[in-house]
N, C-alpha and C positions, 0 to 999 in steps of 0.2 A: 477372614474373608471366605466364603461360599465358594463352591465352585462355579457355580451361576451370581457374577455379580449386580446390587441390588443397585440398579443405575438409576432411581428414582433417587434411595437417600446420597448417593455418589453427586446427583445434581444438584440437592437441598447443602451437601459439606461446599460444592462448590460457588454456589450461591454466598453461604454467608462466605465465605474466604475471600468472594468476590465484592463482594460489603467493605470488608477491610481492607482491601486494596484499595481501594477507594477514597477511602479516607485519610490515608497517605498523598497527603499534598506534594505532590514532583511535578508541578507544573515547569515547564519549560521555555524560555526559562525560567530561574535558574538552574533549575534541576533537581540538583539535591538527593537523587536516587537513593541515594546509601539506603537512607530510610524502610523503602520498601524491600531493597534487599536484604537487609538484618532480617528484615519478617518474613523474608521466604526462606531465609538460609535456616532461620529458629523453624520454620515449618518442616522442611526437610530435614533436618539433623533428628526431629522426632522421629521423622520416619526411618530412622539410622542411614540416610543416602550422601553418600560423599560430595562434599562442598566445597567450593573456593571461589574469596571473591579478590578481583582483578581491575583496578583502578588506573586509570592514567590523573586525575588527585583525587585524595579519598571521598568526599561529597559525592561523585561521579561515579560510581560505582556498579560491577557489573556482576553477574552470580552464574557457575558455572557449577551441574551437576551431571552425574553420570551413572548408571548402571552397568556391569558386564554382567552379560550372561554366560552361561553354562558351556556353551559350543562355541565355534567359531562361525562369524556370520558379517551382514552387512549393519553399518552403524544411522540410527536414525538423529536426525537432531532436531528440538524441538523450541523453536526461536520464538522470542517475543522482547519487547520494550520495554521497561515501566516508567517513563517519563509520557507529560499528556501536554497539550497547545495550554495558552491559557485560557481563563473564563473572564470574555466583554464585560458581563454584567451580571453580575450573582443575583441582581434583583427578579432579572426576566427569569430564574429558576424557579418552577413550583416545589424542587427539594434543593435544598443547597447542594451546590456541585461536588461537595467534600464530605456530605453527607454519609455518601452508600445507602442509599434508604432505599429499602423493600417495602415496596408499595406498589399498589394497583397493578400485581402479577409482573413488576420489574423490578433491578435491579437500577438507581438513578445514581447519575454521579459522571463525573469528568473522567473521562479515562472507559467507561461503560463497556463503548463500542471500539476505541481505538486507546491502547487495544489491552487493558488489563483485561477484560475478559476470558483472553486466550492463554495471558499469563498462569492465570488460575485452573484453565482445563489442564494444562501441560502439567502443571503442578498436580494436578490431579491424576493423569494418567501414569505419571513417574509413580506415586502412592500406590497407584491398584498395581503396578507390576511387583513393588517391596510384598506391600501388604500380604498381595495372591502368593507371594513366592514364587513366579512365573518362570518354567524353564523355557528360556528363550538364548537364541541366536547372536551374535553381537554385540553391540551395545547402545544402549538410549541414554541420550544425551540432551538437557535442559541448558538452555543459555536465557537467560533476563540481562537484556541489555538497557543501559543509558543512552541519553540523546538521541534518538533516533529522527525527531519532533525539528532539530536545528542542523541534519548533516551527521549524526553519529561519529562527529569527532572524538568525543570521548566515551564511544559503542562500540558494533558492526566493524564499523572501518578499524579502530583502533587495535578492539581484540583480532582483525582476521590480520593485521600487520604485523603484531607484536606477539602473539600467539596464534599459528595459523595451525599446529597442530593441534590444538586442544578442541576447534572447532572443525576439525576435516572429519568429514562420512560421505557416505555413500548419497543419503538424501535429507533430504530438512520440509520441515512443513511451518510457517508460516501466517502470517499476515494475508490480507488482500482480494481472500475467493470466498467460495461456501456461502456469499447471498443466494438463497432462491429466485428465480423470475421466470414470472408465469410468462410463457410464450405459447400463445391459441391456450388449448385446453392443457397443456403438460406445465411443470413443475420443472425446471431447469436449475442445475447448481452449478453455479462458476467456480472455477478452477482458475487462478492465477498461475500461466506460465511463464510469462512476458512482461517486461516493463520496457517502453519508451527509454530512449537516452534522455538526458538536460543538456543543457547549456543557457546559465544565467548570463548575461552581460551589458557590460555599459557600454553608450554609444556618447562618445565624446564629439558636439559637435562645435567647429569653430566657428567664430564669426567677428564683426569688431561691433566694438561699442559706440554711443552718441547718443543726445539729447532724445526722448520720447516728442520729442513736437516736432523731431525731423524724423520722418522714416526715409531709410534705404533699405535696398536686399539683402546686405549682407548680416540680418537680424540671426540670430543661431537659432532663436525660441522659432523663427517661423521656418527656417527651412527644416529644425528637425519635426514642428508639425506637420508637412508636406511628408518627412521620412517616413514620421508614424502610422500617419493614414495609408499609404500606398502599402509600406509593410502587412499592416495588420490586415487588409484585404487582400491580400496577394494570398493565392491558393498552392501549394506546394503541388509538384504530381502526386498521383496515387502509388503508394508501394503497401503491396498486400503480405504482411506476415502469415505464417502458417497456421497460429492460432486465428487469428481474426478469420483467417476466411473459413477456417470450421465454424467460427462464432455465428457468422452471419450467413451463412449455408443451413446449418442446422435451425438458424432461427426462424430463415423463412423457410425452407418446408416445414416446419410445424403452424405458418400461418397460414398455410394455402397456397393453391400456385399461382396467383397474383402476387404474392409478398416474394416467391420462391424467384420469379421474374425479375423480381426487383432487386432479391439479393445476387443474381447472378452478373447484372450491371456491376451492384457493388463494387464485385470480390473481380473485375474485368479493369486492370488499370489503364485500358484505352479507352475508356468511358466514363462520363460522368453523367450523377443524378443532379438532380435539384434538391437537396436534402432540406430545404425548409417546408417543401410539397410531398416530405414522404408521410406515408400514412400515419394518422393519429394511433394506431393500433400496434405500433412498433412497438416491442418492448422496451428497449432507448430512444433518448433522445436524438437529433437530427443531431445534435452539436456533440454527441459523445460519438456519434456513429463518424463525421469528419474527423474528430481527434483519433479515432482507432485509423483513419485508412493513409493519412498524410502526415506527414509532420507540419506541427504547427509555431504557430509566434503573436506569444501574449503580450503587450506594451504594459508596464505593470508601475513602473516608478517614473518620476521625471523633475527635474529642479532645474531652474533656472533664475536669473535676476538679483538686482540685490537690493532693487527701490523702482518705485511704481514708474518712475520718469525718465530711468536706464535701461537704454538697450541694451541687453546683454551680451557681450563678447563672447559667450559659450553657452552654452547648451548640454546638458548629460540627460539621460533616459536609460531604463534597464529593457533589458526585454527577455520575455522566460520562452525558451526555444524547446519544445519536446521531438524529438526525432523517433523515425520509425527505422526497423532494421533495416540496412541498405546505404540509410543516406547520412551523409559526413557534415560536419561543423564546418568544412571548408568551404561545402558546396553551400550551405546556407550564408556564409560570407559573401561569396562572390554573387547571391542572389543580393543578398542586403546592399553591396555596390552598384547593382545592377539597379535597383529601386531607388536607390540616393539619385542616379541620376547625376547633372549636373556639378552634386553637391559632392561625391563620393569622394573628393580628392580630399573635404576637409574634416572628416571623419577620423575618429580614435576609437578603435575598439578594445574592450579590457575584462576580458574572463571573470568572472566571481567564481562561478560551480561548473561543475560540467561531470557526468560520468557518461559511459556507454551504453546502449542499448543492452539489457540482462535478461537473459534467457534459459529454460531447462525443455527439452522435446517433450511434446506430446506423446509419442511412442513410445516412453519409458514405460519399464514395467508397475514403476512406486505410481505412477500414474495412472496407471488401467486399475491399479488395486483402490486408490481413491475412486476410481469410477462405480468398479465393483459393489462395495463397503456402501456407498450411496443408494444403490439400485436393489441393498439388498437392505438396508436402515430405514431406506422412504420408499413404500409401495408405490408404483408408478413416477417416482422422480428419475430424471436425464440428469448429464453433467455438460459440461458446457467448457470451451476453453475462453481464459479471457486475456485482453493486455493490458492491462493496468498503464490508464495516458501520467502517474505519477510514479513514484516509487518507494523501495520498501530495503530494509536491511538483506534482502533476500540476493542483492545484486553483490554483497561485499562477500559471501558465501562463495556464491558464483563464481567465485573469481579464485576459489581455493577448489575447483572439482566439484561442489557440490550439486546436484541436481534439486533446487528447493523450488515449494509449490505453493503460493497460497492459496487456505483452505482453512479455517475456520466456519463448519457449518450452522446453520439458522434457522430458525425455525417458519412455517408461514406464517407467523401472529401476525407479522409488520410487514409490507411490501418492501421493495427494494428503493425504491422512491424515497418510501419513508426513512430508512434505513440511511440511505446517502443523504438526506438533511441533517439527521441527526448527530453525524461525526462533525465532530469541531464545532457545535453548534447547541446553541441553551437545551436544558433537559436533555441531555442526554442519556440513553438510557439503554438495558439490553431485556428483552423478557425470558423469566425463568425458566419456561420451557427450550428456549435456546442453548440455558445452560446443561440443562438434561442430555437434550440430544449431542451437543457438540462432546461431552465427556462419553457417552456412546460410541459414538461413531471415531473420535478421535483414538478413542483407544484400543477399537478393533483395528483401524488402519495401523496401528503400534506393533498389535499384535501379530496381522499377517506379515509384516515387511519383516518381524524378527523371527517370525514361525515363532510365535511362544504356545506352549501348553499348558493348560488349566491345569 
C-alpha cells in the first residue's frame, strides 16, 4: 500500500466483495448467517486480522474482529448485520436477488442497501489499516452480526449480554444515516443519532358470542373497530428531541425564510401545523415529518372469528407504538384506556417487543469529526442530524457506554426518495460510486478518531 491510498481500486475490491456478499443467501428468516461469516472470517484471516466467531446456535452466527494499535487511545467499533428481509417475488427482479450482479453502474441484489454494503466497506477499512501498517491509537474493532432483520435475538442483543466486553469502545458507526438530501440548493448528509423507542402489542378485546342474524353491542370485532379508528387518528402531543429540531431548523433555513417560519412552528410543541398543507418542496414527507415530532400508533395486525355467522366473543389486534424521547409506555396505555372509552374495562393488553428510546449526543467529538470528514470529502455538502422513526443494532450498543452513529455515506447518483424505496423492496441495489466514496470517507473518519499515521 502507497502512502496515498488508491480509493478508486479500494472501491472496485469493495464492489466485487460486495457481489459476493450478496450471493450468500441469509435471508431472514431463517438465517443461516454462518455462511457469510466463514467468508468474511476467510477474508480477514488473509489479511492476518484476528477473528472469532460467537454463536448462540452455530447456523446463527456472528464474527468478531480487532486491531490494536501502537499507543494507547479511544476504541472505534464498526457494526453491521449480515442477514437480509426476504424477497416477495424474485420474478419482479430485473437481476436475481442473489445474484450480486454488477450492472448498469450497480451493485443489485438483496442485502444491496440494507445493509451488506457496509459490511463490506468496514471490511474494507479494517484491510487498509493491516495492509498500510497504520500507526494508530486504540483499537478498531469489526462486529458482523446475525438477526438483526427479526429482533437480534441471536445478534446485537445476544452478543452485548453475553459478551459486553468484547464490544465496549468509546464509539461505533453504523447503519441508518449518510443518505444525501438536497435541501434548496445544498447537499445535506444525515447523521443518525437517535432512534424512537417500540412497543409492539396486542389488544385483547372481550365480548360474548351469538348467532350473526342477531346483532347486539357486545360484538368484540366492532367495538375494537371503534378502538382502532379513534386510536390510529388520535394525535399524541408534540415532544421535540434535540436532533430533530437541529433537523428541521437547519432544513428550513436552507429553504428560505418562508419554509424557516414554518419550521419554527415545527420545532414549537405549543403549536401545530397542518402537515398535509406543508409545502410540496419539503425535503420529507408530511408523514415522516409527524412521525419525527410525536410519538406514534400504527394498527398493523388484527384477527377475529371463527365462521362467517359467529359473533365473535374476542377480538385481538397488534398495534406498533414508536415513542419519542420523554414519553413512557404507560402514558401511551392510559391514552389507549382513555380512547377505548366505554369499552376500556374489557381490554387485555400483552407486550410482544418493546425497547427504549437510543440515543448518542450531537456534541460528541466522534460526531463533529463525521461532520468534518463530510465537509471536507464532498465540496459544498452539510450534515444533518436525523432520528431514525425505526431502529438499528445501534441501540443494544448503547446500552454498554457506546456512543454509536449512523453513517454510511452515499453518493448523489439516487435521491433519497429513491433510495428509501429500494430497501426491502424488488431490485434492490447500491451504485458503485457509492461504494468508492463510502470506503473514503469511512476510513478517514477511522483514521482521525484513532489518530493513525500514514
Amino acid at each position: 500500500m502507497t502512502l496515498k491510498p488508491d480509493w478508486t481500486a479500494l472501491g472496485q475490491e469493495t464492489t466485487q466483495m460486495l457481489s459476493e456478499l450478496l450471493q450468500i443467501d441469509t435471508t431472514n428468516p431463517p438465517g443461516d448467517e454462518y455462511k457469510a461469516i466463514e467468508y468474511l472470517q476467510k477474508k480477514l484471516q488473509k489479511e492476518k486480522i484476528e477473528t472469532e466467531i460467537l454463536a448462540k446456535e452455530p447456523k446463527r452466527a456472528n464474527l468478531i474482529a480487532r486491531l490494536k494499535g501502537k499507543r494507547p487511545g479511544q476504541r472505534l467499533l464498526l457494526l453491521s448485520h449480515v442477514d437480509v428481509v426476504p424477497v416477495a417475488d424474485p420474478k419482479r427482479w430485473k437481476y436475481p436477488p442473489f445474484s450480486g450482479a454488477i450492472a448498469e453502474g450497480c451493485v443489485w441484489g438483496r442485502g444491496a442497501l440494507d445493509m451488506k454494503c457496509m459490511t463490506a466497506l468496514e471490511f474494507m477499512v479494517m484491510a487498509l489499516f493491516q495492509r498500510a501498517k497504520l500507526d494508530f491509537a486504540g483499537e478498531l474493532i469489526l462486529v458482523a452480526a446475525a438477526d438483526e432483520e427479526k429482533g437480534s435475538v441471536y445478534g446485537a442483543e445476544w452478543l452485548c449480554k453475553t459478551y459486553p466486553d468484547k464490544l465496549r469502545a468509546d464509539w461505533a458507526l453504523n447503519e441508518g444515516g449518510g443518505l444525501p438530501v438536497q435541501i434548496g440548493n445544498k447537499i445535506f448528509y444525515t447523521i443518525n443519532s437517535i432512534e424512537k423507542g417500540l412497543w409492539w402489542f396486542k389488544v385483547r378485546v372481550k365480548g360474548s358470542s351469538g348467532h350473526g342474524s342477531i346483532p347486539h353491542a357486545n360484538n368484540a370485532l366492532s367495538k375494537s373497530a371503534y378502538i382502532i379508528d379513534r386510536t390510529a387518528r388520535y394525535k399524541f402531543p408534540k415532544k421535540i428531541a434535540p436532533a430533530v429540531r437541529e433537523f428541521i431548523l437547519r432544513a428550513g433555513e436552507a429553504l428560505g425564510p418562508e419554509m424557516h417560519k414554518l419550521a419554527l412552528v415545527l420545532v414549537d410543541e405549543t403549536k401545530e401545523l397542518d402537515l398535509p398543507q406543508f409545502p410540496p418542496n419539503s425535503p420529507v414527507s408530511a408523514q415522516l415529518l409527524n412521525a419525527l415530532v410525536r410519538t406514534t400508533i400504527s394498527p398493523t395486525m388484527i384477527h377475529a372469528g371463527v365462521k362467517e355467522n359467529v359473533i365473535p366473543d374476542s377480538c385481538e389486534f397488534v398495534l406498533d407504538c414508536r415513542l419519542v424521547p420523554g414519553y413512557t409506555r404507560e402514558r401511551v396505555q392510559e391514552t389507549l384506556l382513555e380512547l377505548a372509552g366505554e369499552y376500556k374495562n374489557d381490554l387485555e393488553i400483552e407486550t410482544i417487543n418493546a425497547h427504549d428510546v437510543s440515543g448518542s449526543p450531537i456534541d460528541d467529538r466522534f460526531y463533529k469529526l463525521i461532520e468534518e470528514t463530510i465537509r471536507a470529502e464532498v465540496p459544498g455538502a452539510g450534515t444533518i442530524p436525523l432520528m431514525l422513526t425505526g431502529a438499528t443494532d445501534s441501540r443494544f450498543v448503547r446500552e454498554l457506554g457506546v456512543k454509536a452513529y449512523g453513517f454510511c455515506p452515499m453518493s448523489t447518483k439516487m435521491n433519497l426518495a429513491d433510495r428509501e424505496r429500494l430497501i426491502h423492496n424488488d431490485n434492490e441495489r447500491i451504485d458503485v460510486e457509492s461504494l468508492e466514496l463510502g470506503v473514503r470517507v469511512l476510513a478517514k473518519i477511522a483514521m482521525k478518531a484513532l489518530d493513525a499515521k500514514l
